[in-house]
C-alpha positions in Angstrom: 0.0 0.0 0.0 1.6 3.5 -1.3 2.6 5.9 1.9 0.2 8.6 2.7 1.3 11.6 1.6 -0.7 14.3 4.2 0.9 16.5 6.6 -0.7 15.7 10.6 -2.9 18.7 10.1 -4.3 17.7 6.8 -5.3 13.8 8.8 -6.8 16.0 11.7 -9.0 17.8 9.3 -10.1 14.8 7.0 -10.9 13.7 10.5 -13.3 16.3 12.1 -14.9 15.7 8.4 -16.5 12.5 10.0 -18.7 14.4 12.1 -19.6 16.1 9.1 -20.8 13.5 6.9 -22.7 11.8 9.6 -25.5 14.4 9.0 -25.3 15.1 5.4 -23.0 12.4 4.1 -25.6 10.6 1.6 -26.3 14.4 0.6 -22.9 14.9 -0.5 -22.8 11.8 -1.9 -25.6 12.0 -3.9 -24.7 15.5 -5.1 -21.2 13.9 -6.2 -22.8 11.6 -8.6 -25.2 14.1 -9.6 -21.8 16.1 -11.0 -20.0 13.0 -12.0 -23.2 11.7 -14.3 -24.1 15.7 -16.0 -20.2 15.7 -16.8 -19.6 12.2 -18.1 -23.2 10.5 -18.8 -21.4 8.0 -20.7 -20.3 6.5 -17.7 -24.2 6.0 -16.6 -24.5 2.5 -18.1 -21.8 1.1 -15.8 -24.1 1.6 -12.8 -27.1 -0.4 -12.0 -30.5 2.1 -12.3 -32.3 0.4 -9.5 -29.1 2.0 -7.5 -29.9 5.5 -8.7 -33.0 6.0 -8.2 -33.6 8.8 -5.9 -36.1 8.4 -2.7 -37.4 11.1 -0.7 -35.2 11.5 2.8 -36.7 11.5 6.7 -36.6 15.8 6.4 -38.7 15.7 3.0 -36.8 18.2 1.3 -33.5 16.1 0.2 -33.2 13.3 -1.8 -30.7 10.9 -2.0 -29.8 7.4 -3.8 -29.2 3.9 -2.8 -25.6 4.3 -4.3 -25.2 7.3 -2.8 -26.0 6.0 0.9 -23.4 3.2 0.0 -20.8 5.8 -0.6 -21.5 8.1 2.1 -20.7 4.9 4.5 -17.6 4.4 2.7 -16.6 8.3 3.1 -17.0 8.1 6.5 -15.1 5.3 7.3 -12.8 6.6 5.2 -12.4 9.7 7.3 -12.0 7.8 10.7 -9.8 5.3 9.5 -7.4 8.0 7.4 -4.7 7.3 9.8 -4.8 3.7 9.7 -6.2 2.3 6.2 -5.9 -1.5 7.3 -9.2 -1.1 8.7 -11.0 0.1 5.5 -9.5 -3.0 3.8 -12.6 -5.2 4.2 -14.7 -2.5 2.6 -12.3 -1.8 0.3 -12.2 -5.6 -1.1 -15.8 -5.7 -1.4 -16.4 -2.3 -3.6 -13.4 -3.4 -5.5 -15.3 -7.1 -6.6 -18.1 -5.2 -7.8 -16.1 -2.6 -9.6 -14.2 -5.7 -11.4 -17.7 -7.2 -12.4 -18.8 -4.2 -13.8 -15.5 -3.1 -15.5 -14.8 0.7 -13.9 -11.3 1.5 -15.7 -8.7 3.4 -13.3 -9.3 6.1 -15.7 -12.7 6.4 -14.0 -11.6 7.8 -10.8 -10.1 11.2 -10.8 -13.5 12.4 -12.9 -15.3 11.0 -9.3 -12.5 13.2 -7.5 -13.9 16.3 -9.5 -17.4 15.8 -8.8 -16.9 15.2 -4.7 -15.0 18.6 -4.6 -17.7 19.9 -6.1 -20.4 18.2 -4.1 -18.3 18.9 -0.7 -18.2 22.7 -2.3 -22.0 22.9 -2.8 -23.5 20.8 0.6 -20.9 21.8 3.7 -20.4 25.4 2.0 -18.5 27.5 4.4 -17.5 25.0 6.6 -14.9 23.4 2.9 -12.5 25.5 3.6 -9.3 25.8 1.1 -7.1 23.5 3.4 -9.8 21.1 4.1 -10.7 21.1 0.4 -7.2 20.2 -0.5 -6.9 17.6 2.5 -10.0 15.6 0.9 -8.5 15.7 -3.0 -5.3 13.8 -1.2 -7.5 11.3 0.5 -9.4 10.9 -2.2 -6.4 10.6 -5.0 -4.9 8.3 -2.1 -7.8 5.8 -1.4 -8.4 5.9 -5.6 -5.0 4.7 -5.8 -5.9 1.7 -3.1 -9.0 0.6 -5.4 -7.0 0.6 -8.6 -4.5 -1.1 -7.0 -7.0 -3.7 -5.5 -8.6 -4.1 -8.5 -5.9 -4.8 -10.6 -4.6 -8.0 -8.5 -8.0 -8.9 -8.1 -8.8 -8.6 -11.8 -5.5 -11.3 -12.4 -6.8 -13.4 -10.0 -10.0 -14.0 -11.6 -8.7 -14.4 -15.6 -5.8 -16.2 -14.3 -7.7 -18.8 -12.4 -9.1 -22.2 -14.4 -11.6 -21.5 -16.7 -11.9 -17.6 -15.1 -11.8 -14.6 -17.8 -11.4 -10.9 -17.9 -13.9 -8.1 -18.6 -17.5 -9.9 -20.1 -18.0 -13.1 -22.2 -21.2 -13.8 -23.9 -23.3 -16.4 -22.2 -26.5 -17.7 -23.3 -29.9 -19.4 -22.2 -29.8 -23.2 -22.1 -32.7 -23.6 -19.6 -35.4 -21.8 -17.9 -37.5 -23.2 -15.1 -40.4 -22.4 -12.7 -39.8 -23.5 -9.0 -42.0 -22.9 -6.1 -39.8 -23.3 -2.5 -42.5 -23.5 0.3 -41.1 -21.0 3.2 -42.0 -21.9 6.5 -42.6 -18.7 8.8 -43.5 -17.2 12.7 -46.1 -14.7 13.5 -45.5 -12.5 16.5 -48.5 -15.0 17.6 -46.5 -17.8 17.5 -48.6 -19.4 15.0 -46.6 -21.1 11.7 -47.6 -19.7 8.2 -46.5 -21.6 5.5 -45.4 -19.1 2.3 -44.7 -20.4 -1.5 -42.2 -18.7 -2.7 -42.1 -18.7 -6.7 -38.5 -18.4 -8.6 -37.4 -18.7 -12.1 -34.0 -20.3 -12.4 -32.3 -19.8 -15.1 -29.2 -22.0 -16.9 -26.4 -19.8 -18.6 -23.8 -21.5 -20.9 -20.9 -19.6 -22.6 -21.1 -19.5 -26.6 -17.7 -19.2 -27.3 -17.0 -23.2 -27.5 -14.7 -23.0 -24.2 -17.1 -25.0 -21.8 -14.6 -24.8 -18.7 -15.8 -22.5 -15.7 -14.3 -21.5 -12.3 -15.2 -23.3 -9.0 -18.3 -21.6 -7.5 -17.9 -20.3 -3.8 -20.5 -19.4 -1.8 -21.7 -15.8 -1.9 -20.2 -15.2 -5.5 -22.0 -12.9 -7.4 -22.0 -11.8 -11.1 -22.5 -9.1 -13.3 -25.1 -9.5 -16.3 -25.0 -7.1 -19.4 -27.5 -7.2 -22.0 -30.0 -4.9 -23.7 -33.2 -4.3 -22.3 -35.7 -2.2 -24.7 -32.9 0.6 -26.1 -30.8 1.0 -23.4 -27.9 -2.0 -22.0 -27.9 -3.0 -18.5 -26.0 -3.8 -15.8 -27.4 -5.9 -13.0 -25.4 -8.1 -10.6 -26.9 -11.4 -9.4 -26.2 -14.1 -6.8 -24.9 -16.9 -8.2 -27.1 -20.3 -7.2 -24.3 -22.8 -8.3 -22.2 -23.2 -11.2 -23.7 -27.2 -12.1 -22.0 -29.2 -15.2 -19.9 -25.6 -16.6 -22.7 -24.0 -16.5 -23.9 -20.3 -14.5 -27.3 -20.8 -12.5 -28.9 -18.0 -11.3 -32.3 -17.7 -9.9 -34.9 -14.9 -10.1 -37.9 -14.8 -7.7 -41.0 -13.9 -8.9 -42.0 -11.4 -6.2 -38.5 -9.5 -7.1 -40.0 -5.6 -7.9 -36.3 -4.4 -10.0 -37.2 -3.5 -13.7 -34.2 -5.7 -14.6 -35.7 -8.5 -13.1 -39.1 -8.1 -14.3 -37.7 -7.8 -17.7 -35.4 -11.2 -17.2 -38.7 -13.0 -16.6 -40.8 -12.1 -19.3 -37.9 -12.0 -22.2 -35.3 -14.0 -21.2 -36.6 -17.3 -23.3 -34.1 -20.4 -24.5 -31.3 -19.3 -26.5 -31.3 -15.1 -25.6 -28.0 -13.9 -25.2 -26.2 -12.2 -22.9 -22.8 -10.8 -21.7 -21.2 -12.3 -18.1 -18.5 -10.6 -15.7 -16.2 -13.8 -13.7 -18.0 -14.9 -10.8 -16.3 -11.8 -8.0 -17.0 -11.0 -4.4 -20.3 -11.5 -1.9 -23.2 -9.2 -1.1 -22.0 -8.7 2.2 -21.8 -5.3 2.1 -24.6 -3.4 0.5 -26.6 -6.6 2.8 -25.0 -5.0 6.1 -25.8 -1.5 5.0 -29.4 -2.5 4.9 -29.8 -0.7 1.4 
């Protein structure tokens, strides 16, 4: 990990910003993609919509995104820990696995730099003072320089391994079936319901004649890209298994996400569609309760 290159002033500063961003942290964040998407809205298709969608907050006059909620935890840890990075390595791991399934390029992150500056500029307002201003580019530049690090090992590790890959590789429908799991559950009454849940599972196969996949570990997730009406999508799904070199994923019927809605009624035998490796676990976003 490169030396942090901040003065003991400049790590005081980043931080008192952590009391900061414990009010208005999603704000900033949210502002900060607002900049980063009006300047480069090309980079819009390597984030998942349902992630930025914006929803009303608890004082009715800000609005903020699921994504931006995500970052705004990471910003603040990022300000406690400035001193001592090891503990944002956990986090750290995780973004980067879904940044390598989606395919953000190192040339993605000083453009992000920009817009926090910018958002920081706009939300805190007198309180981003020069010094403080120029304290955060540092961290920033610093902890961008962490996640393109991480995600270039992490990248090797995944082509590098048997039957892994780099970047997408087209994948197509083999099979597509209807299950219905029966869910047992507990009222506060203590009496049992019994629920049916209904899934789709569906059975991926690559179409480029190499039929070798990686070992499937638990909480593996991948990324999915195909077109849905005009636009292409992103979408990142939980891997059920990988069964005879082949990805199964599963879709559940009661699943609200325009993506999967879209899956179910389109997605027939032979539709194709573009894969990331199998990266990372849900841990994160699932802890975040987001």
């Amino acid at each position: 990990m490169a030396t942090l290159n901040m003065t003991p002033a400049e790590i005081e500063l980043m931080q008192k910003s952590a009391n900061v961003l414990q009010g208005r942290g999603p704000v900033v964040a949210t502002k900060m993609y607002d900049h980063f998407f009006s300047t480069h809205p090309e980079l819009v298709v390597y984030f998942s919509a349902s992630f930025m969608g914006k929803k009303a907050e608890e004082d009715g006059k800000s609005e903020t995104t699921l994504m931006a909620k995500v970052m705004a935890h990471i910003l603040f840890q990022f300000c406690i820990h400035i001193d001592d990075l090891d503990k944002f390595k956990e986090d750290c791991k995780r973004v980067s696995a879904k940044h390598v399934s989606r395919g953000i390029k190192p040339e993605f992150y000083p453009y992000l730099g920009d817009a926090l500056i910018l958002a920081l500029k706009e939300v805190i307002g007198s309180e981003a003072t020069e010094e403080s201003l120029i304290a955060w580019r540092k961290a920033y530049d610093h902890i961008a320089s962490i996640f393109v690090e991480t995600e270039k090992e992490l990248t090797a590790e995944v082509r590098n391994q048997p039957g892994g890959w780099e970047g997408f590789r087209k994948f197509k429908v083999v099979s597509k079936e209807e299950e219905t799991v029966a869910n047992s559950m507990t009222t506060d009454s203590d009496d049992e319901l019994d629920e049916n849940e209904v899934k789709t599972v569906f059975t991926l196969e690559p179409v480029d004649g190499n039929k070798t996949l990686p070992v499937h570990k638990f909480g593996q997730y991948v990324c999915i890209r195909y077109k849905m009406k005009d636009a292409i999508t992103h979408t990142n799904y939980t891997l059920q298994s990988i069964t005879d070199n082949k990805l199964v994923i599963s879709i559940k019927h009661l699943d609200a996400a325009p993506t999967s809605k879209y899956m179910l009624e389109n997605w027939t035998i032979g539709f194709e569609v573009e894969t990331s490796p199998p990266v990372g676990t849900f841990l994160l976003l699932e802890s975040l309760a987001v």
